[in-house]
N, C-alpha and C positions, 0 to 999 in steps of 0.2 A: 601073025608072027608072035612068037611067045617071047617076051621082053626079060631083059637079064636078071636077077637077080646079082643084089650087089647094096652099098650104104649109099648113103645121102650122108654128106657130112659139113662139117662148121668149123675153119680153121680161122686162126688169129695169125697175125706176127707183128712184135714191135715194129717191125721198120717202117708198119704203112697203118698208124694210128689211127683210129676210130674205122677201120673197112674189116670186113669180111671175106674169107673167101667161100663161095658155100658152091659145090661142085658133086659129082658122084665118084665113084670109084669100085670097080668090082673084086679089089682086092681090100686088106686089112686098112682099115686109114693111119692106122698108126705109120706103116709101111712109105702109105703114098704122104705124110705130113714130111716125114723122113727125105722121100724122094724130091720132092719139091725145095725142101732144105738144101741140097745140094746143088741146084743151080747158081750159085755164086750172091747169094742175099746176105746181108752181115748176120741175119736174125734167124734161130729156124724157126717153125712154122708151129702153133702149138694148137691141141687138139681139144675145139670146145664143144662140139657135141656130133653124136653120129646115130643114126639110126638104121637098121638092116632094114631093105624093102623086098619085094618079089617083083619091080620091074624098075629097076634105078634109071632107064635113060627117060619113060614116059614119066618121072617122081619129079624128074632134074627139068624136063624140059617146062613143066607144068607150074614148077616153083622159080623161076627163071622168067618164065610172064608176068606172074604174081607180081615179081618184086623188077622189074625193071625199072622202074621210076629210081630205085636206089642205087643203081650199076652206076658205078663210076668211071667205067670205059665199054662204050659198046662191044670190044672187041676181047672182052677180059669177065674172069667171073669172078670182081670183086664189088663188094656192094657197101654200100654207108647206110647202118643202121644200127641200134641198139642191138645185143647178142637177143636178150630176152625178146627182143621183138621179132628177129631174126629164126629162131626156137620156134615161136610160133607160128610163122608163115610156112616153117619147116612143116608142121605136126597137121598145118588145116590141108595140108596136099595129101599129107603119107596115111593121118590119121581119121582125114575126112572126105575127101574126092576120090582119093584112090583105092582106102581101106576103109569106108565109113565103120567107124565104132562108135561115137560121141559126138557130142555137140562141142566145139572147142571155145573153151572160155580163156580171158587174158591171162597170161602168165601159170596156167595150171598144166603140168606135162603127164602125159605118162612115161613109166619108165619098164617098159617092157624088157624081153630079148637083144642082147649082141646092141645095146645100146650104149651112151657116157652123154653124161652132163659134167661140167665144171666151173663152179661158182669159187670168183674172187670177190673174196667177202675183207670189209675195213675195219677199223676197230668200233670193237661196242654194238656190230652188228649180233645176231643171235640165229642160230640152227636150232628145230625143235625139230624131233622126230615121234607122232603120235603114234600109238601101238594098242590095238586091243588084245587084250590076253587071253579072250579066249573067243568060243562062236557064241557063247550064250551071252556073253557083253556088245559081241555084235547083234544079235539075235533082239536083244532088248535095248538095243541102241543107249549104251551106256555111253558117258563119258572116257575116252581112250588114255590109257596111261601119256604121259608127256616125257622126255628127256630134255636139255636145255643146254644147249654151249654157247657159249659167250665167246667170240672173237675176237680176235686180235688183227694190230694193220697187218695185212700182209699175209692173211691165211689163205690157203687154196685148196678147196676140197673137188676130191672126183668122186664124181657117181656112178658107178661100170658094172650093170648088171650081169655080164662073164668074165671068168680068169680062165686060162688052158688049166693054171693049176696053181696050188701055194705060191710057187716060187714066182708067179708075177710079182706077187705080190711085196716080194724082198729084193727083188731083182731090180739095180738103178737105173741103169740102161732102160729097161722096159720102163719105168716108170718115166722119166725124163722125155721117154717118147709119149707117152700119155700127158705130158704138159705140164709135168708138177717141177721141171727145171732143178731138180735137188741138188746135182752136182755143179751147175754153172751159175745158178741164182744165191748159191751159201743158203741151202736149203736144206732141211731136216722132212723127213719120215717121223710124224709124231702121234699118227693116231691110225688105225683101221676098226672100223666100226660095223657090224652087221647088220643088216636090212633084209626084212621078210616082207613076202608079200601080203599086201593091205598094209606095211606102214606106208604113213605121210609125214612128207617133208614138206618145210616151214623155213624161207629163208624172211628172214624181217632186216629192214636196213632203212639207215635213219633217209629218213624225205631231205630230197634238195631246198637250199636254202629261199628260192624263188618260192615253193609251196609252202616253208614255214612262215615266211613273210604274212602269208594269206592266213594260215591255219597255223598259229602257234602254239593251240594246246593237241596238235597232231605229231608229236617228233619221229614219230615210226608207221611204214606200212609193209603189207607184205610184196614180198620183191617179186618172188616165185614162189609153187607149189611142186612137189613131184609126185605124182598117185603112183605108190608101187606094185606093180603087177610079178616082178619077180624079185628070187633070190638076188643081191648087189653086195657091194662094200663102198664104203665110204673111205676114201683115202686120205689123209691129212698133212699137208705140210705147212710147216712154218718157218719165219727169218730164224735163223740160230741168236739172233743176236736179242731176241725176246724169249728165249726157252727157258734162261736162269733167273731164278727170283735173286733178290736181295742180299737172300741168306746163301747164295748158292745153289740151290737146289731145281734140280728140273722140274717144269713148269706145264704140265699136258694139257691137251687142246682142250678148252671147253670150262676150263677154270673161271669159275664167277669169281673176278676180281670186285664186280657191283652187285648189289643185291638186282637180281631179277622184275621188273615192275611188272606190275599182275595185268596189267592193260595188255603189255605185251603176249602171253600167253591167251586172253583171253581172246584180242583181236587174231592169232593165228586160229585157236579150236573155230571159231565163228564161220573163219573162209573153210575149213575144212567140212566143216558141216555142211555144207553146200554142197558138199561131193556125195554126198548121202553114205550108205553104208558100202564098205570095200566090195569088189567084187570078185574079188581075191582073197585069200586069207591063208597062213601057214602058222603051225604053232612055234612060235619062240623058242619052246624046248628042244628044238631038231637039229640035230647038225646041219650048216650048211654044208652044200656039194663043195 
């Protein structure tokens, strides 16, 4: 029997703190986060990552073994675990037992086709995005160009390797379904960013205070990785009530209010490195689709 094609997906909702719900769906997840919404919950349902497979119910049944030690009700498909660790157990079914590609290492995703990640980043956290510029940099395995944004509380970026078209991307409604809350959280539309295949992404976020205890001259490690395999956009939102400087003026994502520490940067190129050279690569100078 040929098995459905369909996603594997990762929803949140305030109402029910620290669980998951991680489920299949053969239609859009946006759709079924929406669906689910409407059963009478105070909260809706927000979308924190999805992946297209080519057989969703043997992905679902598979990752659902995996993780049952975390099921918070046998009879329900919510689970108590970290998202990132949640990510992962997603990626070693889809990316490893089912579609062997990789060897799967902690917190490094790919971000292929008809997928989203969503990272709620605090303040003082930092987004790095490496980029080689061209194939003869990869070729000689050169050091990658770096970008560097510095966060703020209350940032929330999507990582969505397809739009149907522009107008996703302006469109609130769609957005709010994609879990950036704009309209209901006093939330801004403040940054879209593009992404080619072979960049890496770098989320760094400072260590919990139990590991600084131990290691105090460690205040950062990296949180997550994303190997990009395709074309994406980075979507940005932030609180309104941090957009305006001092002097009044608008305030865009990414703004080094500190100078950047070099430790920083150096500890993300290090884990990237480990990835060896992309196995992807698109020139910068190209329109995206």
């Amino acid at each position: 029997m040929i098995g459905r094609k369909g996603f594997i997906y990762i929803f949140s909702n305030p109402a029910f703190p620290n669980e998951l719900k991680i489920g299949k769906t053969t239609r859009i997840p946006e759709e079924r986060a929406k669906e689910l919404s409407g059963t009478g919950l105070p909260e809706r349902f927000i979308v924190e990552y999805y992946e297209y497979v080519f057989d969703c119910d043997l992905c679902e049944k598979i990752i659902h073994k995996n993780i049952d030690e975390y099921r918070h009700n046998k009879t329900r498909e919510f689970f108590k675990l970290p998202l990132q660790e949640a990510i992962l157990k997603v990626q070693e079914v889809t990316q490893g037992k089912i579609y062997p590609q990789r060897k799967i290492n902690k917190y490094i995703h790919r971000l292929n086709e008809n997928m989203l990640f969503r990272w709620a980043c605090q303040n003082n956290d930092y987004i790095l995005r490496f980029r080689h510029k061209n194939l003869l940099s990869i070729f000689y395995n050169e050091i990658p160009s770096v970008n560097v944004w510095q966060c703020r509380e209350g940032d929330r970026l999507i990582i969505k390797s397809k739009f149907d078209d522009y107008d996703d991307l302006i469109n609130y409604d769609k957005l709010v379904d994609f879990g950036l809350n704009i309209l209901d959280k006093n939330r801004s539309l403040t940054e879209i960013i593009d992404i080619y295949p072979g960049d890496r992404l770098v989320w760094v976020a400072k260590k919990n205070k139990t590991y600084l205890n131990n290691y105090p001259n460690e205040s950062y490690s990296v949180k997550s990785i994303i190997d990009c395999l395709e074309y994406a956009k980075i979507i940005v939102s932030s609180q309104e009530e941090l957009l305006i400087t001092k002097e009044g003026y608008p305030l865009p994502f990414g703004s080094q209010l500190n100078k950047i520490p070099n430790t920083i940067i150096l500890q993300a190129y290090f884990k990237i490195k480990e990835l060896g050279i992309p196995n992807t690569w698109a020139s910068p100078t190209m329109d995206l689709p």
